[in-house]
C-alpha positions in Angstrom: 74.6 -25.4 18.7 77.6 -27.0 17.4 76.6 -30.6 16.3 73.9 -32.4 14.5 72.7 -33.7 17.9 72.1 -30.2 19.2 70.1 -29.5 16.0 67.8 -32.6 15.7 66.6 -32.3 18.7 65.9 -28.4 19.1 64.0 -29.0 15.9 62.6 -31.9 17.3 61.4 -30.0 20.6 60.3 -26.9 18.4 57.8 -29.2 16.1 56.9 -31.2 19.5 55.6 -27.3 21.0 53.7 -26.5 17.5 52.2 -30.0 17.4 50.7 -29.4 21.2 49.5 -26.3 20.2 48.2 -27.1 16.8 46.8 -30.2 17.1 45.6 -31.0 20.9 43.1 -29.2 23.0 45.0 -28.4 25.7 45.1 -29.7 29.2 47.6 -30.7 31.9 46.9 -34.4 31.1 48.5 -33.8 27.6 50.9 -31.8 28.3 52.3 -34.6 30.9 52.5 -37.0 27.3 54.5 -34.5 26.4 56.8 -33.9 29.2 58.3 -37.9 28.2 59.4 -37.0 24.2 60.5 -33.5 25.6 63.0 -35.1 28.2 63.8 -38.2 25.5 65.3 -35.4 23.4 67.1 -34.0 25.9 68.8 -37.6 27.2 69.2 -37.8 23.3 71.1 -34.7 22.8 73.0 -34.9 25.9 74.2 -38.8 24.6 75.0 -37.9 21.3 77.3 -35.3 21.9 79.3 -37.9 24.6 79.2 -40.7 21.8 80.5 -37.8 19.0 83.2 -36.6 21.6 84.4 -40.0 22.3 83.6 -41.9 19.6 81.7 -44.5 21.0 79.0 -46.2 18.1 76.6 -47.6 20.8 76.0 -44.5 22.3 74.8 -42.9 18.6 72.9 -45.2 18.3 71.1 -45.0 21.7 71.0 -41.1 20.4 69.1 -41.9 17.6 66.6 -44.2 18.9 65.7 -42.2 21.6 65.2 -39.4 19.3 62.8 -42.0 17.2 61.1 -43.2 20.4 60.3 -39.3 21.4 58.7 -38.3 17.5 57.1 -42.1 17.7 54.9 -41.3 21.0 54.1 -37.8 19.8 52.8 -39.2 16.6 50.5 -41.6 19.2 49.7 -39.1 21.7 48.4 -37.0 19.0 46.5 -39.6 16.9 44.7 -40.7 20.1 
């Protein structure tokens, strides 16, 4: 784990596990709502390590909202 990329969204997975856990009942149907945030963060990481290695702006901020997007739908998945 070399860059903030790799961080935010390892810490971002790890709370998206505790908040299945902790706060759903379970079930294959939920855990499918949370196959979509798991793979944003991983699209996330993957872009924001390109966009820190070759400087490209756009690509950070494609990061960024895709790591938003991911903690956004947990937050609804959750609440429903």
């Amino acid at each position: 784990m070399k860059t903030v990329y790799d961080f935010v969204t390892v810490i971002s997975f790890a709370c998206l596990v505790l908040t299945y856990f902790m706060f759903t009942e379970g079930g294959l149907k939920v855990l499918a709502h949370f196959m979509l945030p798991a793979a944003a963060f991983a699209i996330a990481n993957q872009v924001g390590n390109v966009a820190l290695q070759r400087g490209y702006l756009w690509l950070d901020a494609l990061a960024v909202v895709l790591i938003v997007a991911g903690i956004g739908y947990t937050y609804i998945v959750v609440r429903h």
